[in-house]
PADO-275041 format. One line per 2 residues: number of its first residue (from 1); their letters; for each residue x, y, z of C-alpha. Coordinates in nm, 4 decimals, padded with zeros to 6 digits, always signed. Example, Ala and Ser with C-alpha at 12.3 -4.5 7.8 and 13.67 -1.06 7.14 Angstrom:
<nodes>
1 = AS = +01.2300/-00.4500/+00.7800; +01.3670/-00.1060/+00.7140
</nodes>
This chain:
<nodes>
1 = XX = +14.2224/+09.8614/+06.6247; +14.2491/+09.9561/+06.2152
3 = XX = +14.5765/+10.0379/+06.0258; +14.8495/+10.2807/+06.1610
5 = XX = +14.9946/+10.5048/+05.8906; +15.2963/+10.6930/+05.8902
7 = XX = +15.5975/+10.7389/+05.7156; +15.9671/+10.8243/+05.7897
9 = XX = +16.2280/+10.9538/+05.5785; +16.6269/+10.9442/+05.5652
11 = XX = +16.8029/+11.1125/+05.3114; +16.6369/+11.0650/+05.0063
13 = XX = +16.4679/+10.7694/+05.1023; +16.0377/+10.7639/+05.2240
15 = XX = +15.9385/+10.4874/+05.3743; +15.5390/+10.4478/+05.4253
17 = XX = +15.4150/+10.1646/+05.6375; +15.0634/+10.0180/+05.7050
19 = XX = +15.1116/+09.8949/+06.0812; +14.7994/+09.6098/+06.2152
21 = XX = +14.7818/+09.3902/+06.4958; +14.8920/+09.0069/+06.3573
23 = XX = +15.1592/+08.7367/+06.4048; +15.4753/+09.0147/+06.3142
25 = XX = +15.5458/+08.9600/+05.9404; +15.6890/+09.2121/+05.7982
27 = XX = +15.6898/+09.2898/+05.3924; +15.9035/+09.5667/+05.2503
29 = XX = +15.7866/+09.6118/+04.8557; +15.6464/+09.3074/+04.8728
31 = XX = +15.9523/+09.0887/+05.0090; +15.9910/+08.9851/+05.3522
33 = XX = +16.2244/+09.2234/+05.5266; +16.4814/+08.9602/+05.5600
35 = XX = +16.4931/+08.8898/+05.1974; +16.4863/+09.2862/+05.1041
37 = XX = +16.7871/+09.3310/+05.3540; +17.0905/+09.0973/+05.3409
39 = XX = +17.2861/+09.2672/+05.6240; +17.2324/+09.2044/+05.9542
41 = XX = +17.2737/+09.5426/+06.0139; +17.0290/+09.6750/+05.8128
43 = XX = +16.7886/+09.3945/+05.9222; +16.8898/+09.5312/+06.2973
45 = XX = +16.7782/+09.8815/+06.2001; +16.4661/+09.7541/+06.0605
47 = XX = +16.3654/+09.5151/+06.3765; +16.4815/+09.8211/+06.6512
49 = XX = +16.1633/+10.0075/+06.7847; +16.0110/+09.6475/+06.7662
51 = XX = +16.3070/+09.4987/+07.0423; +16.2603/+09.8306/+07.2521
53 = XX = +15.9079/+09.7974/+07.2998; +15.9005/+09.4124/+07.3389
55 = XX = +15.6449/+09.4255/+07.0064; +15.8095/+09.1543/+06.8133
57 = XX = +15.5916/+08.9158/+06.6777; +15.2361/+09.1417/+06.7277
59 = XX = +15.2153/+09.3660/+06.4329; +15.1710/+09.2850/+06.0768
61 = XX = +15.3729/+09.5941/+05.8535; +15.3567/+09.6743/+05.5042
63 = XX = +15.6018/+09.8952/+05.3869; +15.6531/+10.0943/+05.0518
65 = XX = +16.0101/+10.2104/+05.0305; +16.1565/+10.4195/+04.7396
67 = XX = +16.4323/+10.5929/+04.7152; +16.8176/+10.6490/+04.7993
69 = XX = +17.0138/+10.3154/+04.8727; +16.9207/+10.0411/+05.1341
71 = XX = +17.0847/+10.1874/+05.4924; +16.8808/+10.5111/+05.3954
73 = XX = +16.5829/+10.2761/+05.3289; +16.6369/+10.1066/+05.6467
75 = XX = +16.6666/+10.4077/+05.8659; +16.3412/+10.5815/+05.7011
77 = XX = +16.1839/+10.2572/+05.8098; +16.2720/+10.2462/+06.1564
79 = XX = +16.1639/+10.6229/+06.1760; +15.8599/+10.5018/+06.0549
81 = XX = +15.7670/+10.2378/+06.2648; +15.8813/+10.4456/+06.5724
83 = XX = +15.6338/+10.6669/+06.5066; +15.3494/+10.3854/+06.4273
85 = XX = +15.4297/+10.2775/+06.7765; +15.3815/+10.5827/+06.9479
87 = XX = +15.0771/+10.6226/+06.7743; +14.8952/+10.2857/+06.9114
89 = XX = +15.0815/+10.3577/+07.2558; +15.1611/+10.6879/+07.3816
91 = XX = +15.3786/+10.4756/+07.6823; +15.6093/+10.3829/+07.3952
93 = XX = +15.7929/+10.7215/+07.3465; +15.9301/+10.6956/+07.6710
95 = XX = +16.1386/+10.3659/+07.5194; +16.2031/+10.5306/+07.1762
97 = XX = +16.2943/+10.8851/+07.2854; +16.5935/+10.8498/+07.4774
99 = XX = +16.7486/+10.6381/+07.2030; +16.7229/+10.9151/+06.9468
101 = XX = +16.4963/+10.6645/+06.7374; +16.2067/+10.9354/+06.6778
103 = XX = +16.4543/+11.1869/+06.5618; +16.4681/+11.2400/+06.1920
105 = XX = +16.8363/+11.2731/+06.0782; +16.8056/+11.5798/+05.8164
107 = XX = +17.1525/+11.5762/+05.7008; +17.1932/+11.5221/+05.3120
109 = XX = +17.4007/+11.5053/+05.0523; +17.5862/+11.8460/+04.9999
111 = XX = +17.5237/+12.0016/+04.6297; +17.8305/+12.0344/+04.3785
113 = XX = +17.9541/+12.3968/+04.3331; +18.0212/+12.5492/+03.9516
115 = XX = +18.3705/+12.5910/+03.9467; +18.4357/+12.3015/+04.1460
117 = XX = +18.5005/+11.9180/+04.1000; +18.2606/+11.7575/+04.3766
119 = XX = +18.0669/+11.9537/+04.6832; +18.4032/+12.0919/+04.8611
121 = XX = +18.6607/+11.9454/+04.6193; +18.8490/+12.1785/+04.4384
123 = XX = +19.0048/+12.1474/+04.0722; +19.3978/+12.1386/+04.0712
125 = XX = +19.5451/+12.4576/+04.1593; +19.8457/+12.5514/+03.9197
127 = XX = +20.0528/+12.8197/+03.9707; +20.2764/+12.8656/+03.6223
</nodes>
């Protein structure tokens, strides 16, 4: 088998990842993804479609990561590898699919109006 690659997105954040068979290390901008993410959380997020599909440990990932802040970063990875995964095994969307993990969350940040302080704030309304 060669090198899955896909990408995922979240927010403003693109994750691209080069997926091969190996011992499961897994490098975000050249870091291990432990290092790159100090929350467990985030380090959760990251580690997801892995647990689901009892992968852990059998893939070797690369990731490039760039843009918005690092639970946008996270969840553009986990996109990403969801779909690597049900790339090398079709059987695998039946674990991701039902826990919304090959959905890609489109909601971003709302544009600021003219006339206006932030997106839906308004400037102080005075009367006299």
């Amino acid at each position: 088998m060669e090198v899955t690659n896909t990408s995922g997105r979240r927010k403003t954040s693109i994750a691209r990842i080069y997926m091969t068979p190996g011992t499961g290390a897994i490098m975000i901008n050249n870091k291990s993804y432990d290092a790159y993410f100090t929350t467990i959380v985030n380090q959760f997020k990251v580690m997801q479609p892995l647990q689901v599909t009892d992968n852990v440990g059998k893939f070797d990932i690369k990731i490039n990561v760039d843009g918005g802040g690092v639970t946008g970063q996270a969840e553009a990875i986990r996109l990403a590898i969801s779909k690597s995964l049900c790339e090398i095994n079709v059987e695998n969307r039946l674990a991701l699919k039902p826990l919304g993990l090959l959905t890609r969350d489109d909601r971003m940040v709302e544009r600021k109006k003219p006339g206006q302080k932030k997106a839906r704030k308004r400037f102080q309304f005075s009367k006299r």
